[in-house]
Biopython code that builds the backbone (N, CA, C, O; Angstrom):
import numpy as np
from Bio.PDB.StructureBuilder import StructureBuilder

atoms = [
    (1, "UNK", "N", (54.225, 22.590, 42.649)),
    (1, "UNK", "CA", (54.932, 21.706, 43.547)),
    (1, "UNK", "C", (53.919, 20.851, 44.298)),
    (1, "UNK", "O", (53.039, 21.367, 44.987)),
    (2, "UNK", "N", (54.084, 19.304, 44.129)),
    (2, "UNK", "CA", (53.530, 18.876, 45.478)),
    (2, "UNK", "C", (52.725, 19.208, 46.359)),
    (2, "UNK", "O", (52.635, 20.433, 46.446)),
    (3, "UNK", "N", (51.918, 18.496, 47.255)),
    (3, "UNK", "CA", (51.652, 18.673, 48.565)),
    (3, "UNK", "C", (52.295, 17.443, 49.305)),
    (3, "UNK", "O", (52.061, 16.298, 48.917)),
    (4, "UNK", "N", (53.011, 17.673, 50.248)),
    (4, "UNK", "CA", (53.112, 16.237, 50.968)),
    (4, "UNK", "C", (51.799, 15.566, 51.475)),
    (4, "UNK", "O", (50.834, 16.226, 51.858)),
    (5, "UNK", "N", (51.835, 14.214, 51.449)),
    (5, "UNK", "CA", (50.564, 13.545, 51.831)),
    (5, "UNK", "C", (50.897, 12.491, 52.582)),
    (5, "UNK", "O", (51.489, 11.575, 52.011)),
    (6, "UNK", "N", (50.635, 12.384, 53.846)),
    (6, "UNK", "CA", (50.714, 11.384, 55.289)),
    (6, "UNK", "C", (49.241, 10.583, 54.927)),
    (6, "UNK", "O", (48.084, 10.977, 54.786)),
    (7, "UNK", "N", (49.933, 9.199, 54.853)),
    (7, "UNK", "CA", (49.772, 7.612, 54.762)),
    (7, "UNK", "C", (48.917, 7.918, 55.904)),
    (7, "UNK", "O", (49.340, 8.616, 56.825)),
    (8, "UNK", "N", (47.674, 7.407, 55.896)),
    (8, "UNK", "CA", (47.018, 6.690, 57.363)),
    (8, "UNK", "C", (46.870, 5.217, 57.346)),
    (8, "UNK", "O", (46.742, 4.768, 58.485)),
    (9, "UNK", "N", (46.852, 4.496, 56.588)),
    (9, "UNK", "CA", (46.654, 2.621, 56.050)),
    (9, "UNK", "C", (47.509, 2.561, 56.756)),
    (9, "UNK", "O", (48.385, 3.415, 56.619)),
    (10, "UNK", "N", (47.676, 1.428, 57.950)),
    (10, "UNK", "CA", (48.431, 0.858, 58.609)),
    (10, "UNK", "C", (48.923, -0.275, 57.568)),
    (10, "UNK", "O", (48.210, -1.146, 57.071)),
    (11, "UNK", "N", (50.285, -0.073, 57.352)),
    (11, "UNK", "CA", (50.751, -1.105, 56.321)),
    (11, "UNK", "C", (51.782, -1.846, 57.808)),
    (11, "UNK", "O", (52.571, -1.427, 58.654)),
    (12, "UNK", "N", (51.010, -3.429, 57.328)),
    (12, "UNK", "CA", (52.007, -4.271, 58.516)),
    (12, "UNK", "C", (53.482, -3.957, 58.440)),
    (12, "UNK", "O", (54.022, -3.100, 57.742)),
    (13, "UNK", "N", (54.093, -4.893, 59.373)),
    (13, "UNK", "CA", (55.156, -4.500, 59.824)),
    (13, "UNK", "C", (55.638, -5.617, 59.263)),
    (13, "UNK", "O", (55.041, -6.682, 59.110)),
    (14, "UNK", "N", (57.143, -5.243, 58.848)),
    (14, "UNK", "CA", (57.769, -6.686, 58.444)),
    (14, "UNK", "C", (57.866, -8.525, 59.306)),
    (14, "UNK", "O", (58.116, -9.631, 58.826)),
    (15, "UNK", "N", (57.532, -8.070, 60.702)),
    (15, "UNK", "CA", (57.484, -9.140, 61.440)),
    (15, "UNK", "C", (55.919, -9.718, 61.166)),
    (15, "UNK", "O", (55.617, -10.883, 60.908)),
    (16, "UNK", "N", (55.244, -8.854, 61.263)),
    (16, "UNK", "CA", (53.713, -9.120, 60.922)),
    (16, "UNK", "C", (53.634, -10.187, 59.630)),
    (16, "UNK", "O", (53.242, -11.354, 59.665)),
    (17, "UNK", "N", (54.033, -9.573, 58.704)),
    (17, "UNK", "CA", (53.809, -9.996, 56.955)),
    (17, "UNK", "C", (54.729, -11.191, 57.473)),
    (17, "UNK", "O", (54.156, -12.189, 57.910)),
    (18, "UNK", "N", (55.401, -11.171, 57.463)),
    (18, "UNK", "CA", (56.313, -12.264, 56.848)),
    (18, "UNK", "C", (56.304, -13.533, 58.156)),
    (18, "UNK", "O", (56.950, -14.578, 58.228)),
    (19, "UNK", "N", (55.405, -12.999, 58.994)),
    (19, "UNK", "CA", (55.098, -14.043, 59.699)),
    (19, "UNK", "C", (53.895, -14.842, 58.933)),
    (19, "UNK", "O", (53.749, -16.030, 58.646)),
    (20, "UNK", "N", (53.311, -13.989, 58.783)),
    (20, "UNK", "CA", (51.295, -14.578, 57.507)),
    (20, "UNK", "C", (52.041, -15.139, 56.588)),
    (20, "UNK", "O", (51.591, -16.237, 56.258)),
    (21, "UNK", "N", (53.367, -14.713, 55.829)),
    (21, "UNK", "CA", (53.590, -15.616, 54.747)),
    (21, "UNK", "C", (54.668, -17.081, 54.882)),
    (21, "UNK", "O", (55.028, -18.017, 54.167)),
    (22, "UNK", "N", (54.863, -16.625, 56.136)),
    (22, "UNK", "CA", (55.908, -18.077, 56.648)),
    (22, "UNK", "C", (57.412, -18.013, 56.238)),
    (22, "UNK", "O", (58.255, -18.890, 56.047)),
    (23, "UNK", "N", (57.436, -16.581, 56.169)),
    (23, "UNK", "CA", (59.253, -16.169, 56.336)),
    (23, "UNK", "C", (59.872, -16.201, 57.308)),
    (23, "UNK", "O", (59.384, -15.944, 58.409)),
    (24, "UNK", "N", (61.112, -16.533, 57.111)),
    (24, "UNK", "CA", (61.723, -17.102, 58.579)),
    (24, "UNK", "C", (62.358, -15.800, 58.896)),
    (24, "UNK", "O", (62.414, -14.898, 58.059)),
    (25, "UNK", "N", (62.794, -15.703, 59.989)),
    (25, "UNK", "CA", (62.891, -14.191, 60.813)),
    (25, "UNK", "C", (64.445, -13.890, 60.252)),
    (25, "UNK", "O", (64.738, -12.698, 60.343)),
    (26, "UNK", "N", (65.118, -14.440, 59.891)),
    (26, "UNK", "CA", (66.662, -14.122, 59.070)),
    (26, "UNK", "C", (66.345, -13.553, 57.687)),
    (26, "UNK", "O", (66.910, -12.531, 57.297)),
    (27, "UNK", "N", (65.392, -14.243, 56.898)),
    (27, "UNK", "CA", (64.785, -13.756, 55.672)),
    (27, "UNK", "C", (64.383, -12.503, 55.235)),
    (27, "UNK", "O", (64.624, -11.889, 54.196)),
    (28, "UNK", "N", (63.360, -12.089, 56.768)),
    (28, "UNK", "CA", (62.729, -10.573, 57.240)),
    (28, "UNK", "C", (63.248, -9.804, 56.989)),
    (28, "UNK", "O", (62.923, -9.044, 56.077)),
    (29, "UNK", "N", (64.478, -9.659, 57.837)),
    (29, "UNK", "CA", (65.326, -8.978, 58.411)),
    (29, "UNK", "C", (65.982, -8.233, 57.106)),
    (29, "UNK", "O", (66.081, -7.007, 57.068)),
    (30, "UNK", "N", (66.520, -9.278, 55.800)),
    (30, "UNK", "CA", (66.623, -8.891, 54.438)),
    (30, "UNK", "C", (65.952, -8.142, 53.480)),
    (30, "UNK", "O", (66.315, -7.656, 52.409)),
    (31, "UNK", "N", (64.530, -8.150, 54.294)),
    (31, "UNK", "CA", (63.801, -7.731, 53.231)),
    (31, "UNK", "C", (63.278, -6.175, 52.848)),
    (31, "UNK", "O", (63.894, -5.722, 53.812)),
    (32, "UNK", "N", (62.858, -5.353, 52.445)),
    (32, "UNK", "CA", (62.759, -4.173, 52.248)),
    (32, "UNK", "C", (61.122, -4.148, 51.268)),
    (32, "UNK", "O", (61.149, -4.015, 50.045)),
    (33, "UNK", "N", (59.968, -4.278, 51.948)),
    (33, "UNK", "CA", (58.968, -4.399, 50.925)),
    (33, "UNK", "C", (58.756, -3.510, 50.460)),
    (33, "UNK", "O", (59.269, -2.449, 50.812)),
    (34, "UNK", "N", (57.747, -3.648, 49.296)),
    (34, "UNK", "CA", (57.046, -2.566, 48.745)),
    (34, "UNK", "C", (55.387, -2.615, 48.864)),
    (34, "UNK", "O", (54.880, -3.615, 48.356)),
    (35, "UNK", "N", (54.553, -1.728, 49.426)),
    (35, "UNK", "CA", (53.698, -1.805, 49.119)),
    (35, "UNK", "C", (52.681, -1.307, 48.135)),
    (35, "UNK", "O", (53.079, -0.518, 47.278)),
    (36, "UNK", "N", (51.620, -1.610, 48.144)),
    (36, "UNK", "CA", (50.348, -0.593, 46.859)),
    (36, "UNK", "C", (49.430, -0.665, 47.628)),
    (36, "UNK", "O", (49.048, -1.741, 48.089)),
    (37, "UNK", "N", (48.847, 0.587, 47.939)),
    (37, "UNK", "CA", (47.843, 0.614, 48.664)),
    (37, "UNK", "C", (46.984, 1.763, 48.097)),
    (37, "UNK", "O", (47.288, 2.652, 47.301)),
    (38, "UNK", "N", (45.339, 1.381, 48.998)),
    (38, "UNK", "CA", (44.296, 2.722, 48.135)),
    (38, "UNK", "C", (44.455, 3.698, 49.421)),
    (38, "UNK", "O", (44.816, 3.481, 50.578)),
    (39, "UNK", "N", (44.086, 4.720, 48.817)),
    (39, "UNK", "CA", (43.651, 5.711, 49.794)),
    (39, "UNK", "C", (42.994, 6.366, 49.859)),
    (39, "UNK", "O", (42.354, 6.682, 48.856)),
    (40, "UNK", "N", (42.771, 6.940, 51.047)),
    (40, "UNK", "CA", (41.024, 7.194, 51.140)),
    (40, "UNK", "C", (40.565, 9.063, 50.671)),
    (40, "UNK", "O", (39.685, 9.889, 50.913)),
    (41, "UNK", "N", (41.674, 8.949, 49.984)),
    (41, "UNK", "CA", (41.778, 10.618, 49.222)),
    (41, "UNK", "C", (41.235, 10.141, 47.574)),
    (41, "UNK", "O", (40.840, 10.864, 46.659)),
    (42, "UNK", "N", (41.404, 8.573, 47.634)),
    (42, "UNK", "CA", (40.899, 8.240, 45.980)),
    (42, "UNK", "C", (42.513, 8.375, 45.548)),
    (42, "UNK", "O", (43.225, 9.363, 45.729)),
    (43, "UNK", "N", (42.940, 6.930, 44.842)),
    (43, "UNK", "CA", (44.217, 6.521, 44.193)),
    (43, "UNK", "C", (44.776, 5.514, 44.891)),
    (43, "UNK", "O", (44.075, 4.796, 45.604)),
    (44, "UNK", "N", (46.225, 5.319, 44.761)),
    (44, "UNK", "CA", (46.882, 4.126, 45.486)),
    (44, "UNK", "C", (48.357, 4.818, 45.316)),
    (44, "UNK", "O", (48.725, 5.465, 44.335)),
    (45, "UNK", "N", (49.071, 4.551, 46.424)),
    (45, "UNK", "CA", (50.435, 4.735, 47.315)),
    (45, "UNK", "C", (50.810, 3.677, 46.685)),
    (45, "UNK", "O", (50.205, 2.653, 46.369)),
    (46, "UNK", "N", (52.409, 4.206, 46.456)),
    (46, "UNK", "CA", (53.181, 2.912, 46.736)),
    (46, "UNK", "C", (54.362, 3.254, 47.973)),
    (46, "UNK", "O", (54.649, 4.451, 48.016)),
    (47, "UNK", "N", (54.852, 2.662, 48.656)),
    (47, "UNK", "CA", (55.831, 3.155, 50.148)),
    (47, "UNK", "C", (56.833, 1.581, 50.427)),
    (47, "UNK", "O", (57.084, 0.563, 49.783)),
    (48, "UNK", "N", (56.951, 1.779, 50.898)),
    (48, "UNK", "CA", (58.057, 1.165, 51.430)),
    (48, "UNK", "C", (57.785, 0.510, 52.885)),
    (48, "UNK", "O", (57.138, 1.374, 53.476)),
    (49, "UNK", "N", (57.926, -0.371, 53.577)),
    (49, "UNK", "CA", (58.020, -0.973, 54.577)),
    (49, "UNK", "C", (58.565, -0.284, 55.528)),
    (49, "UNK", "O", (59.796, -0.275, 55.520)),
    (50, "UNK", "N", (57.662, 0.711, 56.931)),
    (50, "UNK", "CA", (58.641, 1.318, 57.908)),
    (50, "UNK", "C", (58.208, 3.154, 57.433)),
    (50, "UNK", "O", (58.171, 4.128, 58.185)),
    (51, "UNK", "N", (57.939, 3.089, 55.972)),
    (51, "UNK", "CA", (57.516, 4.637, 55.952)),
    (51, "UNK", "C", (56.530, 5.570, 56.137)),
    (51, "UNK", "O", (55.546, 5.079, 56.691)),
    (52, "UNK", "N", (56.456, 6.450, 55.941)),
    (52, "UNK", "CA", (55.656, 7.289, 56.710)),
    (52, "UNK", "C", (54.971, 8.157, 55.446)),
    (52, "UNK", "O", (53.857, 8.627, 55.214)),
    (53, "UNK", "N", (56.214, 8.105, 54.792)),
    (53, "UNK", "CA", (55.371, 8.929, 53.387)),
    (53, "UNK", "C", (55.759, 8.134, 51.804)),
    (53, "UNK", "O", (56.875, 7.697, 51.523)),
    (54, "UNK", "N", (54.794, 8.096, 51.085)),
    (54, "UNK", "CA", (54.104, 7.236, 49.664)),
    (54, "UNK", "C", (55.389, 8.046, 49.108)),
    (54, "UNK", "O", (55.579, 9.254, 49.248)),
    (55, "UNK", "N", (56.409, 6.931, 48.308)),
    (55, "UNK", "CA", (57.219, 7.355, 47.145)),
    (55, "UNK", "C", (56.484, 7.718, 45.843)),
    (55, "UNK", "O", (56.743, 8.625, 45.052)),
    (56, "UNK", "N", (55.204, 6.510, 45.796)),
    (56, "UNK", "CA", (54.438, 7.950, 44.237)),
    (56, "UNK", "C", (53.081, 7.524, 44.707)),
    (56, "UNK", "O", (52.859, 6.579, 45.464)),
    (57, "UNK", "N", (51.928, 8.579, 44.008)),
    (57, "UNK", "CA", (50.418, 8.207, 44.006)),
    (57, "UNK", "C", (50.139, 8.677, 43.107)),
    (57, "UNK", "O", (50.291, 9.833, 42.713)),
    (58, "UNK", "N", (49.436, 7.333, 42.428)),
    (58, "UNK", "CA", (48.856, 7.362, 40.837)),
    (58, "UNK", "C", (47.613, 7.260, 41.266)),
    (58, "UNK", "O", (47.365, 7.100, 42.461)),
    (59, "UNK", "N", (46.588, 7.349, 40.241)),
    (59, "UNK", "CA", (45.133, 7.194, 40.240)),
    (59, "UNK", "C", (44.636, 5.856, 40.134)),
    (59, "UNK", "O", (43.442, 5.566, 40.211)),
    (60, "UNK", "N", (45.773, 4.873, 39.919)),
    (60, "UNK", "CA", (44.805, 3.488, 39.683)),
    (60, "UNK", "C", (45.924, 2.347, 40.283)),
    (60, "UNK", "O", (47.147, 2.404, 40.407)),
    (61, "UNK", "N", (45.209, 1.587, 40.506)),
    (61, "UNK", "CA", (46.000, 0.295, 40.808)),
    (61, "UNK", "C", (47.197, -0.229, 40.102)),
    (61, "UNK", "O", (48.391, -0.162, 40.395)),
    (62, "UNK", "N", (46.472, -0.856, 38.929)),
    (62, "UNK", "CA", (47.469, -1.181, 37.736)),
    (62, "UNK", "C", (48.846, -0.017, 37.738)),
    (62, "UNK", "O", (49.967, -0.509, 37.611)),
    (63, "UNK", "N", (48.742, 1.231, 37.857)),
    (63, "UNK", "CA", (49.329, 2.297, 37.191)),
    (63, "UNK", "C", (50.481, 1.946, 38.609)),
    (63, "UNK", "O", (51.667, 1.732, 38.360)),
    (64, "UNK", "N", (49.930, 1.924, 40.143)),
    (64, "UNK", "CA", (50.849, 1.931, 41.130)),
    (64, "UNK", "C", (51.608, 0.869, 41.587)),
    (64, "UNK", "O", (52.560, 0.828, 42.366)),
    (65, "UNK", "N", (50.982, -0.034, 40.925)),
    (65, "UNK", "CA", (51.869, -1.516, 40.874)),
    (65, "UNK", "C", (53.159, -1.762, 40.057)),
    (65, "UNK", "O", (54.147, -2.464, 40.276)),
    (66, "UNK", "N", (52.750, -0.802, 38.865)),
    (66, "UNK", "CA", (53.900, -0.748, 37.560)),
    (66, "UNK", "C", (55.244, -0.068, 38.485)),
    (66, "UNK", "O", (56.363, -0.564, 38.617)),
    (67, "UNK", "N", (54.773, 1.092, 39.000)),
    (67, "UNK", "CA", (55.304, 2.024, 39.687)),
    (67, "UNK", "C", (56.666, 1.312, 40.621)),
    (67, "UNK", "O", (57.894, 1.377, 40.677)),
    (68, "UNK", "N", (55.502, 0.607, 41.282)),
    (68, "UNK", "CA", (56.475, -0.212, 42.648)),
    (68, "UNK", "C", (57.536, -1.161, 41.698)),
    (68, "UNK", "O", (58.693, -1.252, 42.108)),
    (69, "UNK", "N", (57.245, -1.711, 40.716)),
    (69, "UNK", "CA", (57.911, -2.753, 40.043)),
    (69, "UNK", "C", (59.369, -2.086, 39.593)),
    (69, "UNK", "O", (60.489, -2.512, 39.876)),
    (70, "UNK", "N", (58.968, -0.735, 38.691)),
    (70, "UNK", "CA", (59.363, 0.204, 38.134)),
    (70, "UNK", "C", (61.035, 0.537, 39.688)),
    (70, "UNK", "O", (62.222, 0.644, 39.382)),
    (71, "UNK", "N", (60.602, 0.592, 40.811)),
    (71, "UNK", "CA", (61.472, 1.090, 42.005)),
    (71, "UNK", "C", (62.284, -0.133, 42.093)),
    (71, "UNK", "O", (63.512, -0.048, 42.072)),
    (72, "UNK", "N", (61.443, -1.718, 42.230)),
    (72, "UNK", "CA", (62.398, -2.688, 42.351)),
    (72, "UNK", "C", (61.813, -3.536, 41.810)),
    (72, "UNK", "O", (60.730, -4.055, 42.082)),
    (73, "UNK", "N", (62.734, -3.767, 40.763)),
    (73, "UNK", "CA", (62.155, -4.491, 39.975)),
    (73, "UNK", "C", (62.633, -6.498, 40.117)),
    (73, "UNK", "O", (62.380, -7.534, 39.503)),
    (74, "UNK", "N", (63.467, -6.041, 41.381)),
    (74, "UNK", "CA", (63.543, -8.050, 41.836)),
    (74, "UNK", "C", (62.497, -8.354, 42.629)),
    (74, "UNK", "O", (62.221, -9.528, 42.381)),
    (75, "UNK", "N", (61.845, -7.974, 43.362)),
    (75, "UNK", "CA", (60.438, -8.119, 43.925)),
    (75, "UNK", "C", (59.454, -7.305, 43.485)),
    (75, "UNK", "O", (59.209, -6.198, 43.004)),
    (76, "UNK", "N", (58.839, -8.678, 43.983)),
    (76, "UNK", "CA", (57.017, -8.547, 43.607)),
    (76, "UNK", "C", (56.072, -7.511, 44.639)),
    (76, "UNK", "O", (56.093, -7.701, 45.855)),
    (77, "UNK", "N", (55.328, -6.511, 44.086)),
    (77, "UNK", "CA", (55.454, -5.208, 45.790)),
    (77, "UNK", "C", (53.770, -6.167, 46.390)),
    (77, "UNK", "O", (53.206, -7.147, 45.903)),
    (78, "UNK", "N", (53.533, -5.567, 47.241)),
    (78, "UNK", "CA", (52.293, -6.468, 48.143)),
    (78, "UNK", "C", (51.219, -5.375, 48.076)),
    (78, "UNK", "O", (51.229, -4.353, 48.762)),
    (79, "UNK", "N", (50.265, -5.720, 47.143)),
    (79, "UNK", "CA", (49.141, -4.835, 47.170)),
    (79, "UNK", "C", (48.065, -5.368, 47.792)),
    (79, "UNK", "O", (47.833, -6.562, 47.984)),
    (80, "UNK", "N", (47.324, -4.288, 48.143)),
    (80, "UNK", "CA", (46.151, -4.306, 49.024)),
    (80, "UNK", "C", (44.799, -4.658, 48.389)),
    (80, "UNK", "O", (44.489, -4.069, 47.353)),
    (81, "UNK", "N", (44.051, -5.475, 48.865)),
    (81, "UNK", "CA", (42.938, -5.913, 48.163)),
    (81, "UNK", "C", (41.638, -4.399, 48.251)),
    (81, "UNK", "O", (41.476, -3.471, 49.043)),
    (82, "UNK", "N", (40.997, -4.816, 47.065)),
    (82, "UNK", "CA", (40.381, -3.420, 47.015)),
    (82, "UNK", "C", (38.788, -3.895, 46.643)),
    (82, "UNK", "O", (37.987, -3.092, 46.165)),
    (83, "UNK", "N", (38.496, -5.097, 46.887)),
    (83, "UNK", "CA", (37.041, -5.433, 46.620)),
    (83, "UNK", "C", (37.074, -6.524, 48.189)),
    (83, "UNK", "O", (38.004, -6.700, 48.977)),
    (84, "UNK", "N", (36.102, -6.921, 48.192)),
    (84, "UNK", "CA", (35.233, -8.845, 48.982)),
    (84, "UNK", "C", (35.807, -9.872, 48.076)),
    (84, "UNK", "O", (35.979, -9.757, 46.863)),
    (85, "UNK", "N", (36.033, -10.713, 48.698)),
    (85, "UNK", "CA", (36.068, -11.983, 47.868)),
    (85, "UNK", "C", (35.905, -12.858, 49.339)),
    (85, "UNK", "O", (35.858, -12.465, 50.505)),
    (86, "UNK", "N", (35.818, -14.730, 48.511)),
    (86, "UNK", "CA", (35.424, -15.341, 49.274)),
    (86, "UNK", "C", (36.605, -15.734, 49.903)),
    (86, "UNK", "O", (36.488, -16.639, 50.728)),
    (87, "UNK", "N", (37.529, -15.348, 49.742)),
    (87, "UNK", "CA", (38.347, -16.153, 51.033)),
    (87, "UNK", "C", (39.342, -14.649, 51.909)),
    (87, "UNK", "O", (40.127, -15.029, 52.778)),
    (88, "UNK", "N", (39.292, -13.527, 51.731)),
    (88, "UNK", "CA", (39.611, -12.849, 52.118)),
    (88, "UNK", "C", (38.388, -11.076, 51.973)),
    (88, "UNK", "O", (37.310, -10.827, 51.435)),
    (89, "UNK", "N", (39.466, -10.230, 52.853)),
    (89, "UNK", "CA", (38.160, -9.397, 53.018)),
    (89, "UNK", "C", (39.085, -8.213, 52.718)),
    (89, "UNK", "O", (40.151, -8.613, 52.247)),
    (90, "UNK", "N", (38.982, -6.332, 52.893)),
    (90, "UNK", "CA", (39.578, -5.656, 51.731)),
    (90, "UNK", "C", (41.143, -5.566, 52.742)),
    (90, "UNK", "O", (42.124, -5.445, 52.008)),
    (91, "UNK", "N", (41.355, -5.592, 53.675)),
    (91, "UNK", "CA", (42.344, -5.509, 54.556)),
    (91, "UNK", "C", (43.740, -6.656, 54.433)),
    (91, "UNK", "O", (44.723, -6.636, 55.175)),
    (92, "UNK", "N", (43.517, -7.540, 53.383)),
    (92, "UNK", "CA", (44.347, -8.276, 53.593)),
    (92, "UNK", "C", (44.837, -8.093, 52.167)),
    (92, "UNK", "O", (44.092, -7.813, 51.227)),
    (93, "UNK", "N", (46.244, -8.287, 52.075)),
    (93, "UNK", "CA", (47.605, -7.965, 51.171)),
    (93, "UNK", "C", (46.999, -9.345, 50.139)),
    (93, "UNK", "O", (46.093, -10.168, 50.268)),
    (94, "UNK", "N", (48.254, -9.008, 48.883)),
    (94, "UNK", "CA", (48.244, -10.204, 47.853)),
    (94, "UNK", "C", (49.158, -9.590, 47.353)),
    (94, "UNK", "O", (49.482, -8.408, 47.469)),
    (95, "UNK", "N", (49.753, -10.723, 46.563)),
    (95, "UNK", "CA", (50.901, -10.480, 45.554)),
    (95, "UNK", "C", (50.384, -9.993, 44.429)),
    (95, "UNK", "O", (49.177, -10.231, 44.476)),
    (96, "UNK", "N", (50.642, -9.457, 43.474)),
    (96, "UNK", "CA", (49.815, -9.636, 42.134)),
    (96, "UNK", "C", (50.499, -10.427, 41.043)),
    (96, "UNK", "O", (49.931, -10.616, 39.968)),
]
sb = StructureBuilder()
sb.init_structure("model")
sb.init_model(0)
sb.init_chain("A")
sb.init_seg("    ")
for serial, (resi, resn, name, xyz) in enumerate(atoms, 1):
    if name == "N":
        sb.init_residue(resn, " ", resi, " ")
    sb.init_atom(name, np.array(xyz, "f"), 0.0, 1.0, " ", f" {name:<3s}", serial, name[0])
structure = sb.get_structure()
């Protein structure tokens, strides 16, 4: 069986995100994200907007993105950057 495993990644808040992406606050309110995130146990979460605990954790990116798609598959889930690049740094979201 399992172990349960408590999320520490502060995944924004729907007012947060969808303010960075220029959603209007009626839009928000609709929305139910998904995220992909790493964690610092080694793998990536996928959760939900508001939760507290990861609906699955796979070992790889690719694998937890399928995952999130796999849960809803009309949106695109918001994964977490996992290297540097030049216009952002590892803390900030992307679509894939």
């Amino acid at each position: 069986m399992a172990h349960p495993v408590k999320i520490t990644t502060p995944v924004p808040s729907l007012e947060e995100f969808g303010e960075a992406l220029g959603i209007s606050k009626a839009r928000r309110r609709s929305l139910d994200l998904i995220f992909v995130e790493r964690r610092p146990q080694g793998g990536y979460s996928v959760r939900r907007s508001g939760s507290e605990r990861a609906s699955a954790v796979l070992p790889t990116q690719r694998e937890a993105i399928e995952r999130a798609r796999e849960l809803d598959p009309d949106r695109a889930p918001i994964v977490e950057r996992v290297r540097d690049t030049a216009s952002g740094k590892p803390d900030k979201w992307r679509k894939p």
